[in-house]
C-alpha positions as CSV (number, residue, x, y, z in Angstrom):
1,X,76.3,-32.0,-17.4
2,X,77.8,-35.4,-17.5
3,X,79.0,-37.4,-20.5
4,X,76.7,-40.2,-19.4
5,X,73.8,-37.4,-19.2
6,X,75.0,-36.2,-22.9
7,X,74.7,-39.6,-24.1
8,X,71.3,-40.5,-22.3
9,X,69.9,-36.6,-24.1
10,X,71.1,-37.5,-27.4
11,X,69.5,-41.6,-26.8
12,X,66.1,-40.4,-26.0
13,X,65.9,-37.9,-28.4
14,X,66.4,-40.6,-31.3
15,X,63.4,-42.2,-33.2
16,X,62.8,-45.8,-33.4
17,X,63.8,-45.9,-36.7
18,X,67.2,-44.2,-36.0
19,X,67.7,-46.3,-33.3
20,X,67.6,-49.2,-35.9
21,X,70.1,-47.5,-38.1
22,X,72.2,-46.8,-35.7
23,X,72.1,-50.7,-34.3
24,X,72.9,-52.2,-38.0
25,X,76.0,-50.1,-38.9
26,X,77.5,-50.2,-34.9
27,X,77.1,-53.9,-35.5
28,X,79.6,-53.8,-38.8
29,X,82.1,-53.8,-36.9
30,X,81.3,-56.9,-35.1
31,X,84.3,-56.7,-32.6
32,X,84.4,-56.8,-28.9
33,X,84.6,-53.5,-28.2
34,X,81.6,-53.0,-30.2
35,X,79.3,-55.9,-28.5
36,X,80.5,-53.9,-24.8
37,X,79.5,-50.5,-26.8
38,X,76.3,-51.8,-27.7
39,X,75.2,-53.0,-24.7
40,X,76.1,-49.5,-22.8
41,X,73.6,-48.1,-26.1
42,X,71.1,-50.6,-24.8
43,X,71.4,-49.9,-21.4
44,X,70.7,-46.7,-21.7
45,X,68.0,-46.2,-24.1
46,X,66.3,-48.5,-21.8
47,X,66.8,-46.4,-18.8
48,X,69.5,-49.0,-17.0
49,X,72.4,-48.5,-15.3
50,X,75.5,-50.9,-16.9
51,X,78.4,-51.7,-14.4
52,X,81.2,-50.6,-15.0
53,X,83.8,-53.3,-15.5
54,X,86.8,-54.4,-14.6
55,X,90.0,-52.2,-16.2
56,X,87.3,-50.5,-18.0
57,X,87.4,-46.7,-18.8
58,X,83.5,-45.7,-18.6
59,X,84.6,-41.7,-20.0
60,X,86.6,-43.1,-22.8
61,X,83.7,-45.7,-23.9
62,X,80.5,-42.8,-23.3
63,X,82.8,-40.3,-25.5
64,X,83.2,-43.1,-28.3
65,X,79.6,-44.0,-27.9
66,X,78.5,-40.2,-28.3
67,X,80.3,-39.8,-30.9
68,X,79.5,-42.7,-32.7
69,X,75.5,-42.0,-32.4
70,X,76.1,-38.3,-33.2
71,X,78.0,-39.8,-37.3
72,X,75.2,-42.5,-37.3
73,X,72.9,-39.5,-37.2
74,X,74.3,-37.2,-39.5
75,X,74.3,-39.7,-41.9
76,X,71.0,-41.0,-41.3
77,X,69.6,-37.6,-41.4
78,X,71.9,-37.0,-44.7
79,X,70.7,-40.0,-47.0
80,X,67.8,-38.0,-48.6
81,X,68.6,-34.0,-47.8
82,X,69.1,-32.0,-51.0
83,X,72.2,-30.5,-49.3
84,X,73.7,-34.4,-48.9
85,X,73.2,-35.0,-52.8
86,X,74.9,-31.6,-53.8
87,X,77.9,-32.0,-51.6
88,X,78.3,-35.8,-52.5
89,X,78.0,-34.7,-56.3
90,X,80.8,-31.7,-55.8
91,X,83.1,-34.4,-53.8
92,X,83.2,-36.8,-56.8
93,X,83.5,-33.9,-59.2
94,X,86.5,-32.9,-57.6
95,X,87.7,-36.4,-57.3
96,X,87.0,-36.8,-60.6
97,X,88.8,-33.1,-61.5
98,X,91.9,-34.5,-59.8
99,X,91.9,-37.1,-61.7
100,X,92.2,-35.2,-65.0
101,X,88.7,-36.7,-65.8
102,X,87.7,-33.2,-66.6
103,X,84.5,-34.2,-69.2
104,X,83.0,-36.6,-66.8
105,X,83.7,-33.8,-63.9
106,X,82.0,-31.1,-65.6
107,X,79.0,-33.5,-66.0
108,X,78.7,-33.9,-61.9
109,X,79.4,-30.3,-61.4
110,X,76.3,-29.8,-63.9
111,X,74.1,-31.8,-61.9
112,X,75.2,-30.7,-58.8
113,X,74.6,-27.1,-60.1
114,X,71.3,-27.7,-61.6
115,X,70.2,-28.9,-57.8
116,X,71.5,-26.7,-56.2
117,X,69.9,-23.3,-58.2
118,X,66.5,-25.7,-58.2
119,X,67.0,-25.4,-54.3
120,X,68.2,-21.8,-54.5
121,X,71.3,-23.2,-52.4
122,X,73.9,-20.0,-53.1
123,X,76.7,-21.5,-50.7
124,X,77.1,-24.3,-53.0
125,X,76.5,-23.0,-56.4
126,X,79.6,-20.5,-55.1
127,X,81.4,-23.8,-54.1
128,X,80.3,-25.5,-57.6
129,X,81.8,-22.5,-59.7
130,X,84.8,-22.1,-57.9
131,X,85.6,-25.9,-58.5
132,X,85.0,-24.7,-62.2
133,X,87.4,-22.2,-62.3
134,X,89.9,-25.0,-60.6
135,X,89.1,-27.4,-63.5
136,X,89.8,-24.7,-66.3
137,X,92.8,-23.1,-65.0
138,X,94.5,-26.9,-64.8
139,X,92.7,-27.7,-68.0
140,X,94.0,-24.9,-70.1
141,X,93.6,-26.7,-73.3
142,X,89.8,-27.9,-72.1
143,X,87.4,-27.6,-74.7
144,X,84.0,-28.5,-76.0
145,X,82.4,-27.9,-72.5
146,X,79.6,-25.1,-72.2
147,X,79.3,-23.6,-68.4
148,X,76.5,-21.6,-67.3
């Protein structure tokens, strides 16, 4: 199967509402490579063929394209999942751990943990405890902090 076919799959697959999304943070960018990579996006959910022009690599732009769709998904798809929150809470823990912000860290870990047993997700509460463990063993003199 082609890139263009890929592409045209993943396109028709996507709700209207998606397609919005996707529309909005593609046009960010505002450049000229984006205007040409949003007219290939029109194109093609519209069931047109766009010409290919001249000095113009059609493999390079479908792969960027594809690409491109498949992030604006995830994320779209992301904003409200339970998983999303978790992970976005155990990211700025950790940033926060790195930091030597250890009091405000354990705080996100705590959330991040209480979601994550409400949603019985045991991959992360493993992930949640090992970052724990980090933040006592370079926080030796850490105290004042209860972990369940």
């Amino acid at each position: 199967m082609s890139s263009q076919a890929h592409i045209e799959n993943l396109v028709s697959t996507m709700t209207r509402a998606e397609k919005r999304y996707f529309k909005i943070n593609a046009s960010k960018n505002g450049d000229g490579a984006t205007k040409q990579f949003m007219k290939l996006f029109d194109a093609i959910d519209k069931g047109k063929e766009l010409a290919v022009g001249k000095g113009e690599n059609r493999s390079v732009t479908n792969t960027y394209l594809y690409n491109s769709i498949l992030e604006c998904l995830v994320s779209y798809n992301g904003r409200n999942s339970d998983s999303a929150q978790i992970d976005k809470l155990i990211q700025q823990g950790d940033t926060l751990r790195k930091r030597g912000l250890a009091q405000q860290a354990v705080s996100l870990f705590a959330k991040a943990e209480s979601l994550a047993q409400q949603h019985q997700d045991y991959m992360r509460l493993q992930l949640i405890y090992w970052h724990l463990r980090a933040l006592l063993a370079t926080n030796i003199n850490f105290k004042g902090t209860e972990l369940t």
